[in-house]
LOVO-434819 format. One record per residue: residue number from 1; x, y, z of N, C-alpha, C in turn; residue in three letters. Coordinates in Angstrom, 2 decimals, decimal comma, padded with zeros to 5 digits, always signed. Layout:
N
> nr n_u n_v n_w ca_u ca_v ca_w c_u c_v c_w rest
> NUM X Y Z X Y Z X Y Z ALA
...
END
This chain:
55
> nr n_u n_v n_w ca_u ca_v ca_w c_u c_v c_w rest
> 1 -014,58 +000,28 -020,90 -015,84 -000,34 -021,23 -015,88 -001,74 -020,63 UNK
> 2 -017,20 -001,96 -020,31 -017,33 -003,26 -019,61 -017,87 -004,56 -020,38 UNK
> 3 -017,07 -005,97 -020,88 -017,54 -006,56 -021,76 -018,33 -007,61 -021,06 UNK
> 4 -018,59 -008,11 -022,18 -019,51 -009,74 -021,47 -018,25 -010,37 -021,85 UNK
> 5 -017,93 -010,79 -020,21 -017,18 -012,12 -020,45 -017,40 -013,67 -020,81 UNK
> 6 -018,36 -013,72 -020,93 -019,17 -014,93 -021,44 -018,55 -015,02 -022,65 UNK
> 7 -018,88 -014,14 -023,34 -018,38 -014,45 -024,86 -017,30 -014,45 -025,00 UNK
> 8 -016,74 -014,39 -026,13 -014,96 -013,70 -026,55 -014,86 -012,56 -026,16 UNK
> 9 -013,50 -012,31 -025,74 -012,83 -010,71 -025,36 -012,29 -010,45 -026,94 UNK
> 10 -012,57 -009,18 -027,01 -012,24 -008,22 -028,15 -011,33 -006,84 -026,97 UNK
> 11 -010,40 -007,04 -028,35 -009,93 -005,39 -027,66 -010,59 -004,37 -027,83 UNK
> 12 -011,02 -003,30 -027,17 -011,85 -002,28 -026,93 -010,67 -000,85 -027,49 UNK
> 13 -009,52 -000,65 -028,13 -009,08 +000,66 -028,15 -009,97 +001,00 -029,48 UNK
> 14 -009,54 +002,30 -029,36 -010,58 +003,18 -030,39 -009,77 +002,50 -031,78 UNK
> 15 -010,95 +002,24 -032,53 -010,86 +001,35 -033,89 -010,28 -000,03 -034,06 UNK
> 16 -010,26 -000,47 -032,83 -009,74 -001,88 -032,94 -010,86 -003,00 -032,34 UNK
> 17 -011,00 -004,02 -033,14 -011,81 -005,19 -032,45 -010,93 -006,42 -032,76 UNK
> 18 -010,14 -006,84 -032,71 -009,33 -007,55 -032,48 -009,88 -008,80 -031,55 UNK
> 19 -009,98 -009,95 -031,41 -010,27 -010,87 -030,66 -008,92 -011,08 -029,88 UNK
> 20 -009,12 -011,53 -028,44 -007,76 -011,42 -027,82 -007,77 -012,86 -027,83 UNK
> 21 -006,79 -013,45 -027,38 -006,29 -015,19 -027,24 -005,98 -015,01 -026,11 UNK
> 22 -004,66 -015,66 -025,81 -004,14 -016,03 -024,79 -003,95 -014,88 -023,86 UNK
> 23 -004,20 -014,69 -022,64 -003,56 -014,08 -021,78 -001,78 -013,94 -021,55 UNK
> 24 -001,81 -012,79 -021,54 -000,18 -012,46 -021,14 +000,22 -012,83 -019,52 UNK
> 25 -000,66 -012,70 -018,88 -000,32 -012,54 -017,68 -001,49 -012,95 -016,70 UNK
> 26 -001,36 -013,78 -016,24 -002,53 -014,48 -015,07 -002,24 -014,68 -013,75 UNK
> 27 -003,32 -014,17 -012,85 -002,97 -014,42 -011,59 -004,38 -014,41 -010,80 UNK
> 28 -004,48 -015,30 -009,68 -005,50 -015,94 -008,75 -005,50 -014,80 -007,45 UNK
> 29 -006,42 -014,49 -006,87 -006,39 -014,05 -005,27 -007,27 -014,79 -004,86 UNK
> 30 -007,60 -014,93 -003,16 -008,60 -014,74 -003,04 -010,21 -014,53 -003,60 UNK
> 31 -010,04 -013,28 -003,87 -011,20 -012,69 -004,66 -011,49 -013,18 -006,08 UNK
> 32 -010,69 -013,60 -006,75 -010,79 -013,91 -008,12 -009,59 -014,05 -009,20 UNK
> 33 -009,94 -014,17 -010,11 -009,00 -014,35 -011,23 -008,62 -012,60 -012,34 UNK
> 34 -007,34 -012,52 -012,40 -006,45 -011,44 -013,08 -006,52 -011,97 -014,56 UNK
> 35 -006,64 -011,30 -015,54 -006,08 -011,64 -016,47 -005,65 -010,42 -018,00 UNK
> 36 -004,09 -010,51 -018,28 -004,02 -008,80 -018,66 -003,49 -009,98 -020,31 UNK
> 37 -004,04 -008,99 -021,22 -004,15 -009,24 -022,67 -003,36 -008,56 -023,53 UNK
> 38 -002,50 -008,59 -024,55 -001,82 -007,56 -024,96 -002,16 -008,04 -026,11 UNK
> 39 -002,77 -006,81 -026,85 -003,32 -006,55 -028,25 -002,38 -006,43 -029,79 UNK
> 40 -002,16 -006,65 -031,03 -001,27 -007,01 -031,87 -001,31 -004,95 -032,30 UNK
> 41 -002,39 -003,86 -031,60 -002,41 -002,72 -031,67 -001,84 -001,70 -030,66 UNK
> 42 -001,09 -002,75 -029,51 -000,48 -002,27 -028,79 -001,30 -002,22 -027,31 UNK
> 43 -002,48 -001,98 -027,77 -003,58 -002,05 -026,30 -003,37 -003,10 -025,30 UNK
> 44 -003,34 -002,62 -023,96 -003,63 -003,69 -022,68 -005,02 -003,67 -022,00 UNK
> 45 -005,35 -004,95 -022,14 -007,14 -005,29 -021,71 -006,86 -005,51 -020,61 UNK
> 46 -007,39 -005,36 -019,16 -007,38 -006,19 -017,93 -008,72 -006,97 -017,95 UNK
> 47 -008,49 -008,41 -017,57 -010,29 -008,93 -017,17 -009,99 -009,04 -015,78 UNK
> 48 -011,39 -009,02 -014,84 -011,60 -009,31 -013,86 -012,58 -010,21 -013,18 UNK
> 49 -012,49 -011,33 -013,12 -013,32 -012,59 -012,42 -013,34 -013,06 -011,15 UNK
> 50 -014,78 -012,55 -010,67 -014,46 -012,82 -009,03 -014,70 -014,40 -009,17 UNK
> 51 -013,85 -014,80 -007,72 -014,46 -016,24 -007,43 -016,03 -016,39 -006,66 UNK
> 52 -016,38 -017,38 -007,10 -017,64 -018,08 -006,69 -018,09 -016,94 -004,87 UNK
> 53 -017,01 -017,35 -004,34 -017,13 -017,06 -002,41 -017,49 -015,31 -002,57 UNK
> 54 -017,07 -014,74 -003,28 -017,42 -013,32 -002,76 -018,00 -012,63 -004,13 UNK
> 55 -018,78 -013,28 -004,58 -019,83 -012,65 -005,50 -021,18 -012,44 -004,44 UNK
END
């Protein structure tokens, strides 16, 4: 499922809404920003943020 990143990230597994915090794991390309979330239900969120240049 695709969230609004604008707002808060919630974890998306079935029956969980959990608000996520901190990122586990971050990383930059080119293209944009990585960012993987690990949930207190075990779930892994990926976000994906392009940069400004290739939107």
């Amino acid at each position: 499922m695709i969230q609004d990143l604008c707002g808060e990230n919630t974890c998306d597994a079935d029956g969980c809404e959990r608000a996520l915090t901190e990122p586990q794991l971050v990383f930059d390309t080119d293209a944009g920003r990585r960012a993987a979330y690990e949930c207190a239900c075990g779930a892994v969120t990926v976000t994906v943020v392009r940069s400004e240049s290739t939107r």
